[in-house]
N, C-alpha and C positions, 0 to 999 in steps of 0.2 A: 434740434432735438435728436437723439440720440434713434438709430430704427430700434425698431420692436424686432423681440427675438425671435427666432423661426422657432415654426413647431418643434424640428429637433434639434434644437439649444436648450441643452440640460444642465448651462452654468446659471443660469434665474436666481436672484436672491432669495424667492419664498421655495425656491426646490431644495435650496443646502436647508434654510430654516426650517421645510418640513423633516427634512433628513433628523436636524438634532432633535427634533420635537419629538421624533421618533426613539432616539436612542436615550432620551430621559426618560421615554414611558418603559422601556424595555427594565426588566427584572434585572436588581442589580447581580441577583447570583444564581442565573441560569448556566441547565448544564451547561459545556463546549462541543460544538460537534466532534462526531468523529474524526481523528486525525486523518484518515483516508480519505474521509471527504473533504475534508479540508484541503491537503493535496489534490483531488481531482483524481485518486491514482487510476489507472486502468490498463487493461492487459497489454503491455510492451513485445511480447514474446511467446512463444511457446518451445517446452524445451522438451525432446523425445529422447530418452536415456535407454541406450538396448546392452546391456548386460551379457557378454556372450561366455563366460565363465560357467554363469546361474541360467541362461537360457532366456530370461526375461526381457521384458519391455514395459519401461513404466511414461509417464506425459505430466507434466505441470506445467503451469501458468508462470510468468513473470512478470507480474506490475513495476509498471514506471510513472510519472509524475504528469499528471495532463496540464499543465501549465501552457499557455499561448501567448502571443503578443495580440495585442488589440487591432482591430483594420484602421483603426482611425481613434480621433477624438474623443467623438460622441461614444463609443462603444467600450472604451476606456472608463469615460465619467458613469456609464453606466453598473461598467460593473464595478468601480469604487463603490457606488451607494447602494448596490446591492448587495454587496461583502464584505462593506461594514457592517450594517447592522446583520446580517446573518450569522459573522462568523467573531463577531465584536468580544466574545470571552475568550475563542482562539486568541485573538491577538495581544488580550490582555496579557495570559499566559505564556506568552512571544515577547513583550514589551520588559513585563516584569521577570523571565528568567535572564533575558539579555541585558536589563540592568543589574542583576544580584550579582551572574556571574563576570561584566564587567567591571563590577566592583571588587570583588573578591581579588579579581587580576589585578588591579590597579595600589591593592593592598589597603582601598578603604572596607576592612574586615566587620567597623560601625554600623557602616552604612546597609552591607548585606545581608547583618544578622537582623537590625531594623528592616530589612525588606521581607526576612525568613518568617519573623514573628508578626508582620503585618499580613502575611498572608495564612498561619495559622492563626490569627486571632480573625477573619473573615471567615474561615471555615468550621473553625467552633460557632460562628453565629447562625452561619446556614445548611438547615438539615438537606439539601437539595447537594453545596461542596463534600458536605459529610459522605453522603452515599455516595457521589463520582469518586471520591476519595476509598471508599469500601471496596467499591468495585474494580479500583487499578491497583490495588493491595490485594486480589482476591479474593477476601474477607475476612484479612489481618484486622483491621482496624476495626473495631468493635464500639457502638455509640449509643447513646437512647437520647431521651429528652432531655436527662440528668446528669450523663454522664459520657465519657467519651475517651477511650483507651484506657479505661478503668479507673480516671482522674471525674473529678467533678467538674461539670462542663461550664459553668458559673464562674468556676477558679481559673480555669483557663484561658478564658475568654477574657477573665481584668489582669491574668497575668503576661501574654503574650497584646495586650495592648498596653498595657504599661512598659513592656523588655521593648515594642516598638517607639512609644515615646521618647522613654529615653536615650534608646542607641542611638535616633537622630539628633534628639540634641547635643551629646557628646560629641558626635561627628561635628556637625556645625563647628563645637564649640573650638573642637581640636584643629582642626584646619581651616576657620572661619568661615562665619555665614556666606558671602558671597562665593568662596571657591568652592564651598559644599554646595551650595543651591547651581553655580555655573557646570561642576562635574555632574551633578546628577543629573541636568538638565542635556547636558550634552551626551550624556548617555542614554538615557530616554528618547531624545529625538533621533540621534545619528544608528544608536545599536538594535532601536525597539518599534519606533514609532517607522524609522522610513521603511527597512524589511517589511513592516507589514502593508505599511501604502503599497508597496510594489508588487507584495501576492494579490494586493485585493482590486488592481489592474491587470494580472496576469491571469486571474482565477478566471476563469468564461464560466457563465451563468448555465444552469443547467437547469433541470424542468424541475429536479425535487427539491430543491432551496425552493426555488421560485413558488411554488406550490405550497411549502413550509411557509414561507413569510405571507401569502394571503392568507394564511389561515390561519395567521397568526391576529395580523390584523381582523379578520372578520370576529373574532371574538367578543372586539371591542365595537360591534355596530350597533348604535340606538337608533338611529334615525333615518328618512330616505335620502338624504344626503350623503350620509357615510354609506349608505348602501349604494349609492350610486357611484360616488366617488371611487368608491373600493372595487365596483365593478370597471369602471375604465383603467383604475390599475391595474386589476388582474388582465384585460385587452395589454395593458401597452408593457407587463410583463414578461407577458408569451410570445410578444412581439419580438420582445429582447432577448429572449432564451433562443426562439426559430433565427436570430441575423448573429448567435455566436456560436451557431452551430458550427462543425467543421468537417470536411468531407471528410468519409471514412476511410482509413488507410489500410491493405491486404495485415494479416497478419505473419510477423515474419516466422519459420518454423527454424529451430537449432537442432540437428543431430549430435547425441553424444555417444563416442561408443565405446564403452569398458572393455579390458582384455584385448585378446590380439585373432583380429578375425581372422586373415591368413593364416594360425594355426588351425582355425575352425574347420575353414575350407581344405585344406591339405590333409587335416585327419578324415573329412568326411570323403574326401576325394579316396584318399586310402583305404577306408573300409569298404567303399565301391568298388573298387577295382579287385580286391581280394574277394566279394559277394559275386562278382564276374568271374573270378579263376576257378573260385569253387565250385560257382554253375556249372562250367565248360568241365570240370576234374568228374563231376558227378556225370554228367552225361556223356561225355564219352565212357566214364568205367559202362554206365546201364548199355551202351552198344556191345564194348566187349562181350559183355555178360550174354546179351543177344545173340550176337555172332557164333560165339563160343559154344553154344546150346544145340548139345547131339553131334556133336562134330569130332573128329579121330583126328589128334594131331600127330604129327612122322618128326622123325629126324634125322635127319638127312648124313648118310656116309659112305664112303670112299672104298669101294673093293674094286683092283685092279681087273681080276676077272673073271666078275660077277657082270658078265654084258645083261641087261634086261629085268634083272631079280630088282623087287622093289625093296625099300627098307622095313625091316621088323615094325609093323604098329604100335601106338601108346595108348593106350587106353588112358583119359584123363578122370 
């Protein structure tokens, strides 16, 4: 007989099966997170910009991608089945522009306009796409119960699932069923599907997903069994978040410096030196002036003989 799995063996057959049981019950047209959190981004840099033209000094931030490799295994499988279901409409939108736009390259133009209108004929159904959609528009796109860019949202909705019907079947029909089902297939898996297996093992689990997904689940709790249950998760949760933490690394600081500072220093140098000649200019004239004060200046001259006679005075 085969051994029994250790406690942390998180390959189990009812662990993937709660996995999917999960991801049926999940809403099929929930917002996407934030693409920043999606990424992990977090501050890479800081950049200190001193302007010596204008005098100034300004500091910003630069985010980089917090992406990691797993220590192992188990922390790996962990965070696949953490970041699937978290981040399961990111990927979608990862799966499906990377098919549209490999198709588009590929020249099946069929196939990606049936992907264009399959995915406006999902967000004419869901007021939840509609708003994400208002919202990365600014508030271009304008919608109600009725209607939706000033078209009737009824009409839209049977026309861009009809423009999806049938571009696929033209495709098929033009380059046949199996090369169409094999290309899209192999696009989907190789352009869509494995990029995202690979962020959702590189993504380290952090405390506000983690935090987001029990509270997702507690929603759904009737009984003391899902309360319990739901409590050992949120335990072996937090567990997983505290063992993908990672030390924290100094932040590195960039100087940047506009203009040409040696002209700075050189003109400042210059007007020091000249605020120094003037001090010295000024204070020796106020000695003069000093000195000078009450005093009878001579000048001095030459008579053969004039033995003893002193020279005429000046009165200044």
């Amino acid at each position: 007989a085969p051994p029994p799995p250790s406690a942390g063996d998180d390959s189990r057959p009812e662990d993937w099966a709660g996995l999917l049981k999960k991801l049926r019950k999940a809403k099929w047209d929930a917002a996407p997170k934030p693409w920043k959190e999606f990424w992990a981004t977090r501050v890479a840099a800081a950049v200190v910009e001193v302007d010596v033209d204008n005098e100034s000094v300004s500091a910003k931030e630069v985010e980089g991608i917090g992406l990691n490799a797993p220590k192992d295994k188990a922390e790996a499988l962990e965070r696949f089945k953490h970041n699937v279901v978290v981040y399961r409409q990111n990927y979608a939108l990862v799966a499906w522009g990377a098919c549209a736009f490999f198709a588009a390259l590929s020249n099946d133009i069929l196939c990606a306009v049936g992907l264009v209108c399959a995915a406006a004929a999902a967000a004419a159904a869901s007021d939840t796409l509609l708003g994400e959609l208002q919202l990365a528009t600014d508030n271009k796109l304008t919608w109600n119960k009725t209607r939706v860019a000033g078209l009737d949202r009824a009409g839209v909705l049977l026309a861009t699932r009809i423009g999806a019907a049938v571009s696929f079947a033209l495709a098929a029909y033009v380059s046949g069923f199996f090369e169409f089902f094999l290309a899209f297939a192999n696009r989907l898996v190789f352009y869509g599907l494995a990029p995202c297996a690979a962020h959702a093992v590189l993504r380290p689990i952090d405390l506000k997903s983690t935090l987001s997904d029990l509270w997702n689940d507690a929603k759904g709790v009737q009984t003391k069994e899902e309360a319990a249950a739901l409590a050992k998760k949120g335990v072996k949760g937090i567990k997983n978040w505290w063992n993908n933490r990672r030390p924290a690394e100094p932040t590195p600081v960039v100087m940047s410096v506009k203009g040409d500072p040696d002209a700075a220093y050189r003109q400042a140098g210059f007007a020091g030196e000249r605020a120094r000649q003037d001090a010295e200019e000024s204070a020796r004239r106020a000695r003069e002036a000093q000195d000078d004060e009450g005093v009878v200046d001579t000048e001095g001259w030459a008579k053969p003989d004039a033995k003893g006679e002193l020279p005429p005075g000046k009165s200044r």
